[in-house]
C-alpha positions, 0 to 999 in steps of 0.5 A, a space after each residue: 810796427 803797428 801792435 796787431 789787433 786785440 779785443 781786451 774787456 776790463 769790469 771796472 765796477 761791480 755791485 758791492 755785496 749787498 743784500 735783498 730781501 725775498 720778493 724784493 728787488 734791487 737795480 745794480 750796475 756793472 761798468 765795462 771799458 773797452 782796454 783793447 785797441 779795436 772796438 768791440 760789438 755784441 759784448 753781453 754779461 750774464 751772472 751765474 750763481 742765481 737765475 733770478 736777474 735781466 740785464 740791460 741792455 743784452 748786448 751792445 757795442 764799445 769804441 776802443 778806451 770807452 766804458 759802457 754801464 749795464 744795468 742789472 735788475 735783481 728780483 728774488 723770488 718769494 721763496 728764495 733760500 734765505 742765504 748769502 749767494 757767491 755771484 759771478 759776473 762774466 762779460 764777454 765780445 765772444 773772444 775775450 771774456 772778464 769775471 768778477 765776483 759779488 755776494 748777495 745776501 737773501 733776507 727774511 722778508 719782515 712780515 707783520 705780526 698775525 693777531 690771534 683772538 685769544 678768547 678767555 675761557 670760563 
């Protein structure tokens, strides 16, 4: 007998924990493979944990044991909070959904130093 159709996603790669420094950026990837027996369209990823990302391409369509490798642009605000932040990764075709999960470390940016006239009084 034939299996019966299934949509089954499986993130095979995620950023490792890394860290950004505030108003910087960083280019991560996230590689999905199509584990189900069907292909698969509209599979999109979103993060939560932060809003402060785009991700590309939004969506796209995966072949049954293909991988696909979306490509995610992280770009913290100046004044991001200076702290590590817990980031979940959730792809999904809208049946079947996957998570994984990722830190990332906000960092003081390294402003240069201010010179002050210091004039000597008499």
């Amino acid at each position: 007998t034939t299996p019966p159709k299934s949509s089954e996603l499986s993130i095979t790669s995620v950023p490792d924990d890394f860290g950004i420094v505030q108003g910087g950026s960083a280019l991560k990837n996230v590689t999905v493979k199509n584990i189900g027996n069907i292909s698969l369209s509209s599979v999109s990823l979103v993060l939560s944990g932060i809003d402060w990302y785009a991700v590309m391409p939004s969506g796209t369509n995966i072949s049954k044991d293909l991988s696909f490798t979306f490509t995610i642009n992280f770009t913290a605000p100046e004044n991001a909070e200076v702290k590590e932040y817990e980031v979940t990764v959730t792809v999904s075709d809208g049946t079947d959904t996957t998570q994984e999960t990722f830190i990332l470390s906000v960092e003081n940016v390294n402003r240069a130093p201010v010179i002050v006239d210091v004039s000597q009084k008499s």
